[in-house]
N, C-alpha and C positions, 0 to 999 in steps of 0.2 A: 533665268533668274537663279540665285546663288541660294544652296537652303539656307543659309541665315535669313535670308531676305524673306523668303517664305517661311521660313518660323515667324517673323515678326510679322506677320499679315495673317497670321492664324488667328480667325475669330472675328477679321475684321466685316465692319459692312462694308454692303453693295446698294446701293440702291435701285431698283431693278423696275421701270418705269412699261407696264403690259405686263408684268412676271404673270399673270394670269393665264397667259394665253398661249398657245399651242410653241412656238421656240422658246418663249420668254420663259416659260413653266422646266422645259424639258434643260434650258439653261441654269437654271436656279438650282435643280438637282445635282446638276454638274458644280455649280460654283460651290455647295454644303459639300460634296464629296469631296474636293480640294482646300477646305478649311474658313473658306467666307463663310457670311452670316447673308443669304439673301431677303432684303427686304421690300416688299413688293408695292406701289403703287398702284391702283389697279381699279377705272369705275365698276367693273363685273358685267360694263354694256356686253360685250363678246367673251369676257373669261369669264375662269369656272372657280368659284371656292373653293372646289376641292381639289383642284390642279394648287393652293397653295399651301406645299407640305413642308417646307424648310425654312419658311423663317416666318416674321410678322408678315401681317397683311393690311395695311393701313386702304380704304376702299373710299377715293377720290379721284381728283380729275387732277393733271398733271399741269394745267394751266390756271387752276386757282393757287395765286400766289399764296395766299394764308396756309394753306392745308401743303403746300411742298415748302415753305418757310417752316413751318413743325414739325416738316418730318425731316428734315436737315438737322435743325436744333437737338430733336432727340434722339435720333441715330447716327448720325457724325460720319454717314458713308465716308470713303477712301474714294468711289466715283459712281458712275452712273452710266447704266445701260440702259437703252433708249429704245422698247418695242412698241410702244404703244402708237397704234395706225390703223386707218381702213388701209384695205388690200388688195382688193376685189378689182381689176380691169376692167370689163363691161358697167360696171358700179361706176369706176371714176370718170367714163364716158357718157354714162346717162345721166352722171349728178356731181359736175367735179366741182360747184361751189362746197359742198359737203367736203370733199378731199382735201381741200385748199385750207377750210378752217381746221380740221381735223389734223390734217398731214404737217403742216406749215404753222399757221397760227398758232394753235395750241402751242406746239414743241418755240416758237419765240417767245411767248407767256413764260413756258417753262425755263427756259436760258437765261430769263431777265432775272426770274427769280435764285439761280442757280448763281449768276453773277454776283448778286449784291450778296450772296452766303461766302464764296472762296471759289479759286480757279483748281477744280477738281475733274478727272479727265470722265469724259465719255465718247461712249461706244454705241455707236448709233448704228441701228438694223434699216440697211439700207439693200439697195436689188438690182440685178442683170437689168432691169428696165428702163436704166438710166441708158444705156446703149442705145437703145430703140432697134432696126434694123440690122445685124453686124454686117461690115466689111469683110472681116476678116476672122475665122476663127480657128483655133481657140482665140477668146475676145480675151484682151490682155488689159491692164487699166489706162494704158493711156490711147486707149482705143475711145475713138471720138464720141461724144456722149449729146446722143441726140436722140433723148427718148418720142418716143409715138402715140405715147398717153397719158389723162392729167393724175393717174397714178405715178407713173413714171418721173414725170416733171415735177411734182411736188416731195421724191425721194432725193431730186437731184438738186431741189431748192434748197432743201437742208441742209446737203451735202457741203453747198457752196456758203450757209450760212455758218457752219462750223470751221469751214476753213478759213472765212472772212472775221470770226472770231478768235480763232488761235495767232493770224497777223496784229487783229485791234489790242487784243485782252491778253492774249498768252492764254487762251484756255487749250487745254488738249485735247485732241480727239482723235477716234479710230472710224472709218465708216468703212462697216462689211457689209459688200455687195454680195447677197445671194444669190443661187442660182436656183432650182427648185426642190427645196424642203419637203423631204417625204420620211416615210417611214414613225417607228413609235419607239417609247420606252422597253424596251427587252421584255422589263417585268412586267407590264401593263399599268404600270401605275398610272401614268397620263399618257395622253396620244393625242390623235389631230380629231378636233368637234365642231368645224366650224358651222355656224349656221347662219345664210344655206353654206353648203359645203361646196367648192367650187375647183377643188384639184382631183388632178386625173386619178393616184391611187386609190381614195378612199371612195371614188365615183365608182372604178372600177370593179372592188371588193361588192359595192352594193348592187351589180347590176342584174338584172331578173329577166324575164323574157317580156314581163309586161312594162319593165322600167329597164330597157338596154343601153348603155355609153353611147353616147352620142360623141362620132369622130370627124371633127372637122377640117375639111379637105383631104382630097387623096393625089394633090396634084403638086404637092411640092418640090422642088430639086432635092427631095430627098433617097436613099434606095428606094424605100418602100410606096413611097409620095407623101407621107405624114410626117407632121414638127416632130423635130428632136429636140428633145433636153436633157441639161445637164442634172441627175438627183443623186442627192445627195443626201443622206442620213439626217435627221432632228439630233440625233447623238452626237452626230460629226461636227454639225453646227456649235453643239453647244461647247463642247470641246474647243473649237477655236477662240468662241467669246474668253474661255477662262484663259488661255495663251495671249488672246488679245488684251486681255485686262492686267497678267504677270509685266506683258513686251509696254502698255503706255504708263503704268506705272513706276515705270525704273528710264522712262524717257519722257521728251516732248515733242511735240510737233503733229500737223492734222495729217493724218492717214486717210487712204481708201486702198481696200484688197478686196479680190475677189475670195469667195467659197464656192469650192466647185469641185469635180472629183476629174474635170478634162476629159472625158469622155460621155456620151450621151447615147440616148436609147429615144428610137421611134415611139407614136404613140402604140402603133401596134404592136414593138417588143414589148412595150408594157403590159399590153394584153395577154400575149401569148406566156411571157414569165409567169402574168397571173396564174393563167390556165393551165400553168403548169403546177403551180403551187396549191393550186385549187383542187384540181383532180377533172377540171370539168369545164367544158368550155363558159367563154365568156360573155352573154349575147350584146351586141356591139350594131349599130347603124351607123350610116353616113350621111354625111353634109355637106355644104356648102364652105371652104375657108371662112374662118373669120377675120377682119381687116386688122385687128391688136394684135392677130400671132405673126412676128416673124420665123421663119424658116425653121433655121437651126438656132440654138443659144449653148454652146459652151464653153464652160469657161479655162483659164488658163488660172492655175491657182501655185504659181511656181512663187510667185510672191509671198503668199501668206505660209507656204510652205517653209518659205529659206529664213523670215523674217521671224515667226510664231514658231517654227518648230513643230507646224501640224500635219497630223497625217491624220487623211480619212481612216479608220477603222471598220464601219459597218454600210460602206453603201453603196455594195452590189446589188444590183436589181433582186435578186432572190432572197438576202438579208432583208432589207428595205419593204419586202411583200409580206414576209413573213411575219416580221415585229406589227405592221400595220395591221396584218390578219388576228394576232394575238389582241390587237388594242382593243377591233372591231369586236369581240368576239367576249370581251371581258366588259368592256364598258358599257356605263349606266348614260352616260349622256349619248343618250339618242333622242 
């Protein structure tokens, strides 16, 4: 984007649908640092108040037309990023009516009403788990898209509703498929809280001998025999959403790119990075596979690379432990 073009978007809004919560928060800092006004939708079901530090915080549901009909009216966003979602795999396997209204429903409630205000673009936080299984990796995007859970499938239902609205409506849209978001805020301002908390870093930081990581399978085609993934910084993330927001603003048309850094790490390199970080070993048990994880997942992000103009910054395994250990170590939500 030309700096004229970013001078004249200095100040403007965002409307930022989840900004409460663990990307959407670390996003919002990112998008104040390059001169938006992030404004947050947000019921506080799973986010934190105090993750919202950069702009207003209007505290509703994103599928009550009244309440996203007034806050269009009185903030005039420029577009709309799109985090609000369950997350949780085993969750969407024991209760995927819940994912379906939540994941799906809602975000149509929310599009109906977005429609009838003006064709303003968004960017919808979307996931490696539209793959399901890979072929082939690095998974690249037109790598076939056949997820393995009703997480998975209700990221990919959207996916397909967005695209199916930018043919009917002309609406615009970006969908970033992530790969696996780790690490925290440098300064500790906000970090990852989820409750329960269900990824490997912040599992890892907590482990004790009477509460040890629990690692599931050791028999995969892997070196080591444990999943590999791809992580990737909350910074790195957020960074692209503001590149992704500059790139569908000055265009049209429905996007999907991955985020990914193309290379990945065992779960036990994660361990042992920790325990490096730590000073002290990590105490760790074993299990049984679980039937959600495939193998390997990573990604191939040469696309949002050449298109956005993004580069990862912060996320080597040992950055990524470190910012997380500072969050863990600062923060009040626990």
């Amino acid at each position: 984007m030309k700096q004229s073009e970013e001078k004249v978007l200095a100040g403007a809004k965002v409307l930022v649908v989840g900004g409460a919560g663990y990307i959407g928060a670390h996003t919002c800092q990112a998008l104040a640092k390059a001169g938006f006004v992030p404004v947050v939708l947000d019921t506080l079901e799973t986010g934190y108040r105090e993750f919202v530090q950069w702009g207003p915080l209007v505290q509703g549901d994103c599928a009550d037309p009244q309440v996203v009909a007034d806050v269009l009216a009185q903030y005039q966003p420029v577009a709309v990023l799109h985090f609000a979602a369950k997350i949780s795999v085993p969750e969407s396997e024991q209760n995927p009516q819940l994912y379906y209204e939540h994941n799906v429903v809602k975000t149509l409630a929310f599009l109906r009403t977005l429609l009838a205000y003006q064709l303003i673009p968004v960017i919808f936080s979307s996931t490696a788990a539209v793959y399901g299984n890979p072929i082939q990796t690095p998974i690249e995007e037109d790598h076939p898209l056949l997820p393995i859970n009703p997480y998975g499938r209700t990221k990919l239902m959207v996916e397909s509703i967005l695209a199916d609205y930018h043919k009917a409506y002309g609406l615009p849209s970006i969908c970033l498929r992530y790969f696996n978001a780790a690490g925290a805020d440098p300064e500790a301002q906000i970090g990852e809280a989820h409750d329960p908390e269900t990824h490997l870093i912040p599992l890892v930081l907590r482990a004790t001998d009477t509460h040890p990581i629990k690692v599931f399978g050791t028999d995969y085609p892997t070196p080591d025999g444990t999943c590999i993934r791809d992580y990737i910084h909350v910074c790195d993330l957020a960074s692209a959403h503001v590149a992704a927001l500059h790139f569908i603003l000055s265009t049209s048309g429905a996007y999907h790119m991955n985020l990914g850094t193309g290379e990945g790490a065992s779960v036990l390199a994660v361990i042992q990075a920790a325990e490096a970080v730590l000073g002290r070993p990590v105490p760790h048990e074993f299990h049984a596979r679980r039937d959600v994880d495939p193998a390997i997942l990573v990604a191939s992000a040469a696309l949002s690379r050449s298109v956005l103009g993004w580069t990862p910054q912060r996320s080597d395994l040992k950055t990524i432990i470190e910012d997380a250990l500072r969050w863990a170590g600062q923060s009040h939500l626990k």
